[in-house]
Structure formats: structure tokens, C-alpha cells
N, C-alpha and C positions, 0 to 999 in steps of 0.2 A: 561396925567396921569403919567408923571415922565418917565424915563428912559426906565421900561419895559411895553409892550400893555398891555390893559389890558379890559377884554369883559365882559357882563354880561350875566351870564346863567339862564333861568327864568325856573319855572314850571307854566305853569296854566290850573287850571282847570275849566270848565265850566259843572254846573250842569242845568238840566233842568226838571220842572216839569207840565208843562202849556203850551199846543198847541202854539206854535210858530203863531203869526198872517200872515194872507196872505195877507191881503192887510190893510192899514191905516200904522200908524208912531209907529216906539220904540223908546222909551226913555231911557236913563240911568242916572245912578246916582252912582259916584264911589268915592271912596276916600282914602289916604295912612293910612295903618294904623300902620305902623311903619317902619323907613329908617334911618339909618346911614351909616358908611363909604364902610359897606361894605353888610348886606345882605336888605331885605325891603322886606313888605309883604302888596298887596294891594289889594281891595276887590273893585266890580260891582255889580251892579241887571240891568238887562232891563226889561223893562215895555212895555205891549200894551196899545192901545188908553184910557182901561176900569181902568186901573193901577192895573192890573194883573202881579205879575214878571213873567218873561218867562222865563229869566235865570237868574244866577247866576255867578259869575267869582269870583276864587280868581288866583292871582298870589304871587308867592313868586320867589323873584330873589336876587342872592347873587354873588356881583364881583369878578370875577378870574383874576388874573394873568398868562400870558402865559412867555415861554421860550423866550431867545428874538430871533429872528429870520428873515433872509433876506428868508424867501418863503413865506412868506404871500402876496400876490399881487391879483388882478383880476384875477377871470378866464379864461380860454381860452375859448371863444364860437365863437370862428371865423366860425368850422366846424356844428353850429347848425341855420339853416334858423330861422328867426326871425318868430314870429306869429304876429297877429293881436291884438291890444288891448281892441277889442271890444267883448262883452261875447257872449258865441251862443244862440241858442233858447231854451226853454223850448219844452218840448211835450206837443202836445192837452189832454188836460184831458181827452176829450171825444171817443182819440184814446186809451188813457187806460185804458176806463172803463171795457173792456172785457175781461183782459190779467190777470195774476197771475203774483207776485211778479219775479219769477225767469224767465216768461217770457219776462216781462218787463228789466230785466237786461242785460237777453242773447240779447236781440233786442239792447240795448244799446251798446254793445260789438261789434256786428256784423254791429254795424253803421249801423240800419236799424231805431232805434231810436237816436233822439240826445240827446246829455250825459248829458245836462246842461248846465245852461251857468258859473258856476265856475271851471267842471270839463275840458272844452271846451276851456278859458283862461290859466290855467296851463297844456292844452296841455294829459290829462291826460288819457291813456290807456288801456281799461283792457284786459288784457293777460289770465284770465282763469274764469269761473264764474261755481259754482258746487250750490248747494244747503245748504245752511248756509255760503259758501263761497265765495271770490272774491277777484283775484289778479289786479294790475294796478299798470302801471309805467307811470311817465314823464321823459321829459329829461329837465334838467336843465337850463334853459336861463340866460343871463346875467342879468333881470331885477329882477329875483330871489336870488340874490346872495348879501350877504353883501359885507361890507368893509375888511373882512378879509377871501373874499373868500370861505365861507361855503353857504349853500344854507340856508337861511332864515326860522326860526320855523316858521313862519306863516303860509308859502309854505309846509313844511313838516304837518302840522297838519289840513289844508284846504283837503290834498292828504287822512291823517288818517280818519279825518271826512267823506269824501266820500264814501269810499271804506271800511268803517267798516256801513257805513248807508245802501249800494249797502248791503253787507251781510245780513244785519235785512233784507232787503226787498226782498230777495230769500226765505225767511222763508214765506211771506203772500201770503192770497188765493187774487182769485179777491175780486176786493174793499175793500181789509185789509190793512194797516197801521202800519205803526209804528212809535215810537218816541224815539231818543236819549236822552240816560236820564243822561250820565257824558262822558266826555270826559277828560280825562289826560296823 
């Protein structure tokens, strides 16, 4: 990109309105809807088997320019044990049918329940679980980290998604539900 780095900073958001499927295939269908040298704005639907959209995505990202700079390098993760790259278990459904939402969390917390298998992958912990509430941290790995040393939005917004879902579901009784309806 010339002389100085230079990164792309994205927003996107995903909207959702249609129970997510649990089992069978999603499809998508995306396309740009506008890009030049420097901002672009690009749009998604996913689909279930039935061609019901489940979600929605748009992204808008526009290239920055950074200062030039000798600290931008790989991170240090020398001091963090590496995980496993395989995701962990799901819970029995039929172990949750009796519990309420914020029992179901706190059991997640106290690792009496397993956390998922995305929250399970990014290593991800929660620190505090109140009713409407829930705090969680990971620690950073090198497989999360870009080229210029920052930890990866994907990784940062995989941690948001959890942990603001974990919240909704301190609020339900037994066998209540919920569903994320945007994320940005």
C-alpha cells in the first residue's frame, strides 16, 4: 500500500428475525454494493433449508492509514499455554429442561455446565453472572491476533455475542428462550 500501513476498519451488523435453524444447511447470498479506493459497503442474507432469511448482515468498512511505525510486530504469547483447536460440548438439552435461564448460566460459570463449544475455543470465561447480567474475559492467543498485532474483530465480537446472549438468557424462566435480534 505505498510507504505508509495501512488497515481496514469494518462495522458490521447483523440483524436477525427468524429462529436460527438447528439442524439442516444455511445458505447465503451476499454481494458489494459499493467500493472504491477507500470506504465499501457490503450486504448478506442467510437462508434455512425452507429459504427463510435467518439473518441479515451488512458491513461498511473504510481504509485507514496508520502512523508509520517500528512497533507494530506479533504479539508476545510466549507466556499463554496454547488450547486445543477442537470446540467443546454442547449441554444435554434434556439436562436443561428443568433449570431457569440464570441457573443455567451460573452452572456455566461454575463449570458445572459446559460453556459451548465457541465460548470453549476462544477460551472464554465468566467472571460474574447477576440477573440481566454477565461479565467474561479471554486471554488472548496468537491465533487470534492479526498482522498488525491487534486481537481480530471477529474474536472480539464472537466474545460480544456470547456474553450479551448469556445476559438475555439470565432474564428466562424454565423452558423460555430467547433470540438476538442485532448485533453491532
Amino acid at each position: 500500500t505505498g510507504e505508509r500501513p495501512q488497515s481496514v476498519m469494518s462495522q458490521i451488523t447483523a440483524s436477525t428475525a427468524h429462529p436460527f435453524p438447528v439442524t439442516g444447511a444455511v445458505s447465503g447470498r451476499g454481494r458489494s454494493v459499493y467500493f472504491d479506493d477507500t470506504p465499501g459497503l457490503a450486504e448478506a442474507t442467510l437462508f434455512d433449508d425452507d429459504g427463510n432469511p435467518v439473518m441479515h448482515l451488512t458491513g461498511r468498512s473504510i481504509v485507514v492509514g496508520r502512523a508509520p511505525s517500528d512497533a507494530l510486530r506479533a504479539p508476545d504469547v510466549t507466556h499463554v499455554a496454547a488450547t486445543g483447536t477442537e470446540p467443546g460440548p454442547c449441554a444435554d438439552p434434556g439436562a436443561l429442561a428443568e433449570l431457569g435461564g440464570l441457573e443455567i448460566v451460573a452452572g456455566i460459570a461454575a463449570e458445572t455446565l459446559p460453556r459451548g463449544p465457541l465460548a470453549e475455543l476462544l477460551g472464554l470465561t465468566l467472571t460474574a453472572v447477576e440477573h440481566g447480567t454477565v461479565q467474561g474475559e479471554i486471554v488472548p492467543l496468537a491465533w487470534m491476533a492479526n498482522p498488525i498485532a491487534s486481537v481480530h474483530g471477529g474474536v472480539l465480537m464472537s466474545m460480544a455475542e456470547i456474553v450479551s446472549g448469556l445476559a438475555a438468557q439470565t432474564l428466562t424462566g424454565v423452558g423460555g428462550r430467547y433470540r438476538l435480534l442485532q448485533i453491532s
